[in-house]
N, C-alpha and C positions, 0 to 999 in steps of 0.2 A: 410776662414781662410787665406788665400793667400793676403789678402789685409792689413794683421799685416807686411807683405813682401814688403809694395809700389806698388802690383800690382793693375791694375785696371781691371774692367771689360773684356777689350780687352788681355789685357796680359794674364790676366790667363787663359781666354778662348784659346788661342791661346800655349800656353806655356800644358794645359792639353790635344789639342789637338796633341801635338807633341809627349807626352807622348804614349794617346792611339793610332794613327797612324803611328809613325814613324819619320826618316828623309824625307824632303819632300825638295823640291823647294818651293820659297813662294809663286811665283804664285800658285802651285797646293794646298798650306797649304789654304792659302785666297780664294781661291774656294771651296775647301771642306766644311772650315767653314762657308762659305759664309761672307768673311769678307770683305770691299773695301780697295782695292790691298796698295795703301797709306798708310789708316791707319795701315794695316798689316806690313809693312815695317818699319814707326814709332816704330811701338809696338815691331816687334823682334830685331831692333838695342836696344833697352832699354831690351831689356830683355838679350840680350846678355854682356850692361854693367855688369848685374847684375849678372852676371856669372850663369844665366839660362840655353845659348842654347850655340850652336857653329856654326861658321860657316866654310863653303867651300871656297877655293879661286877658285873656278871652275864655267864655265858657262855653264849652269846655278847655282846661288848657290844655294846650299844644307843648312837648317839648322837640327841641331841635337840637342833635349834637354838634360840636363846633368843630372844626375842622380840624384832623389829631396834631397837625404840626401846632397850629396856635394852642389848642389845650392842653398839650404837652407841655409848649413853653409856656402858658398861665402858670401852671404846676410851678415848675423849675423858677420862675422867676416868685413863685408866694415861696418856696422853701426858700432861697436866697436872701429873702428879704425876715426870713426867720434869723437863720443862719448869722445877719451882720447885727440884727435886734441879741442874740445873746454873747456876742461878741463884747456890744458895746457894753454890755450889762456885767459880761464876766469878772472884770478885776472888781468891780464894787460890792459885787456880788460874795467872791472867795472872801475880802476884806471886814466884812460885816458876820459871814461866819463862822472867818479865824476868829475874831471877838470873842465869840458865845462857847468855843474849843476849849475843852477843858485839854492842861497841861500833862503831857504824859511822859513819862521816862522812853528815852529810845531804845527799841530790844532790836539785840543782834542776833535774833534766831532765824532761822530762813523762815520763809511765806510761801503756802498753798494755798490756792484759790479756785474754784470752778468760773468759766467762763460760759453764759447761756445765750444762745441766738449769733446767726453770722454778722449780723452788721457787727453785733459786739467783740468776736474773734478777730474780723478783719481789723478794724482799728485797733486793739490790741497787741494785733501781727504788725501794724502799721507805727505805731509805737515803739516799739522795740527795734524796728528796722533806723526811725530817724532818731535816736538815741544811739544808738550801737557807733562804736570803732574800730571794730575787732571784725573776726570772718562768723559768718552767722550761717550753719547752713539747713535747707529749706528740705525738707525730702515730704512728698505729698503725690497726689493723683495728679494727670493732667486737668480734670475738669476741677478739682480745686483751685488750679493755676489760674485757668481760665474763669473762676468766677472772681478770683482777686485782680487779674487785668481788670477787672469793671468796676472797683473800688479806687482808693487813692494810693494803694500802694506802688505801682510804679513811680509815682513821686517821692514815696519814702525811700522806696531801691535807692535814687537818684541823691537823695539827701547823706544814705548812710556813704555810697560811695563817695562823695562827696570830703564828707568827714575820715576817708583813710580807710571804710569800712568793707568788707567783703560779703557779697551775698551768693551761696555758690546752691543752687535748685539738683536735687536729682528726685525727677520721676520717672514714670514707667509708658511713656506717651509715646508713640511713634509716629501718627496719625499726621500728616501732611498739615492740616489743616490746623489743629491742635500745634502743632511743634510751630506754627507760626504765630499763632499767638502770645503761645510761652514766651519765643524769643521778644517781644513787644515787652514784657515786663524789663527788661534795663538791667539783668543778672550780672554778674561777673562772669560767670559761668556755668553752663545748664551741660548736665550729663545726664543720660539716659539708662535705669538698671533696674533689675527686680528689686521692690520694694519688699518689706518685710508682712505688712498687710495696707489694708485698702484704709489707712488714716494717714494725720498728718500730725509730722514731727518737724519744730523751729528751733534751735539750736544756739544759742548766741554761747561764742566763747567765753568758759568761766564765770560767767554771771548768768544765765536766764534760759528758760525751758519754756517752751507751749508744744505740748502732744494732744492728741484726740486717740479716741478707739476706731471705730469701722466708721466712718463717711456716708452719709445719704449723700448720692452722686445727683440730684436732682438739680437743677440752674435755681432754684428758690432763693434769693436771698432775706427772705424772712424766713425763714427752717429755726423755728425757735428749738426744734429738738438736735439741733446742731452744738456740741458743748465739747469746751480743752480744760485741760488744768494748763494752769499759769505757777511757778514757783520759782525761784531763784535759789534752791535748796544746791548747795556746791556739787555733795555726792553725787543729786537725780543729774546733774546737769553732766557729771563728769562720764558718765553711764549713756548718757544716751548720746554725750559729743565723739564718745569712740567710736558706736553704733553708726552715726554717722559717717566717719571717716573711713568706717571700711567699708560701707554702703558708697563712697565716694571714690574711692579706691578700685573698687569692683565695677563701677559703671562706667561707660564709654562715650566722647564727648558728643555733645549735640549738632555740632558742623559740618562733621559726614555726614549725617542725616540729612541737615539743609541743603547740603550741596546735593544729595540724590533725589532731593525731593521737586527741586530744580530741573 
């Protein structure tokens, strides 16, 4: 989970070991862990950006991890403080590059596209959801469910239904535990049935497709070898929205479930 934080391997190892051991010197940190001394130094100046650790002004130095609730919220409050820096930047930003945009004829052919890495899927997925009108439907794993509960997309659920729009989930989850988080997403309605294989197919009426192949079921959301195609192509769309429907048709609603799970 540490790695939603920008850590990598080395840091976190390094940052949980400061935790269970102590303040330490970094030579003695980088020997316990057995890490080389280098990249040990790399790793705890960045983690000290990140308002992780602290250090000593004393020789040798001492570092000392900071407590995870407060370097957690250091994090969260430095991306926040990114996050409204290119907010504010955006409209003069697009303005200055529509400028330099050379002028192009508009083609009305459909679009194919690859999509690489989950953050970029889910916002993607999340896109389509707060644009949509129409019934959009979702058919995936439950653990895919459950790693987009931990994005923004329940707020986009909330926007499309909002907008007259439907989002109707079938997966293949039964899991107590699971089927509770699914329902926290804000679906129109969540049905339960064999899926066709272990990916995941978005559906939006008449206009828009995002499919994947087979799913690394891993909670990574950096899984940069996570990738969909995105196209708005009528045919792909009209193909895969029956697939859906009998896939919807065939599965059984999610409220029995909840009620026995109860």
């Amino acid at each position: 989970m540490l790695k939603h934080f920008d850590l990598d391997d080395i840091d976190a190892h390094l940052y949980i070991g400061l935790l269970q051991i102590g303040p330490l010197s970094v030579g003695n940190l980088a020997a316990k862990l057995d890490i080389e001394r280098g990249k040990a130094y790399r790793s705890l100046e960045k983690l000290r950006s990140l308002g992780l650790i602290t250090t000593t002004m004393t020789n040798p130095i001492i570092c000392k991890p900071v407590e995870p609730q407060e370097g957690l919220t250091n994090i969260i409050q430095r991306k926040e403080n990114e996050f409204i820096t290119m907010q504010k930047l955006a409209n003069k930003l697009a303005d200055d590059l529509k400028d330099i945009t050379r002028k192009q004829q508009p083609v009305e052919s459909a679009t194919v596209s690859i999509v690489q890495g989950r953050h970029n899927i889910y916002s993607r997925i999340g896109k389509l959801f707060s644009e949509s009108k129409s019934i959009v439907y979702v058919v995936t794993t439950g653990k895919d469910l459950v790693r987009m509960y931990h994005t923004s997309i329940p707020e986009k659920i909330k926007v499309c239904k909002t907008n007259g729009g439907q989002i109707r989930i079938v997966t293949d989850v039964e899991d107590p535990s699971v089927v509770s988080i699914v329902g926290k997403l804000g679906a129109s309605e969540i049905r339960i049935g064999k899926l066709p294989s272990k990916s995941r197919m978005i559906v939006e009426e008449g206009r828009h497709l995002i499919m994947s192949g087979g799913i690394n079921e891993s909670m990574d959301m950096n899984d940069d070898g996570d990738s969909v195609l995105d196209s708005n192509s009528i045919e792909m769309v009209e193909n895969m929205y029956s697939l859906c429907e009998h896939l919807w048709k065939k599965s059984k609603s999610l409220e029995p479930i909840k009620k026995a799970a109860k």
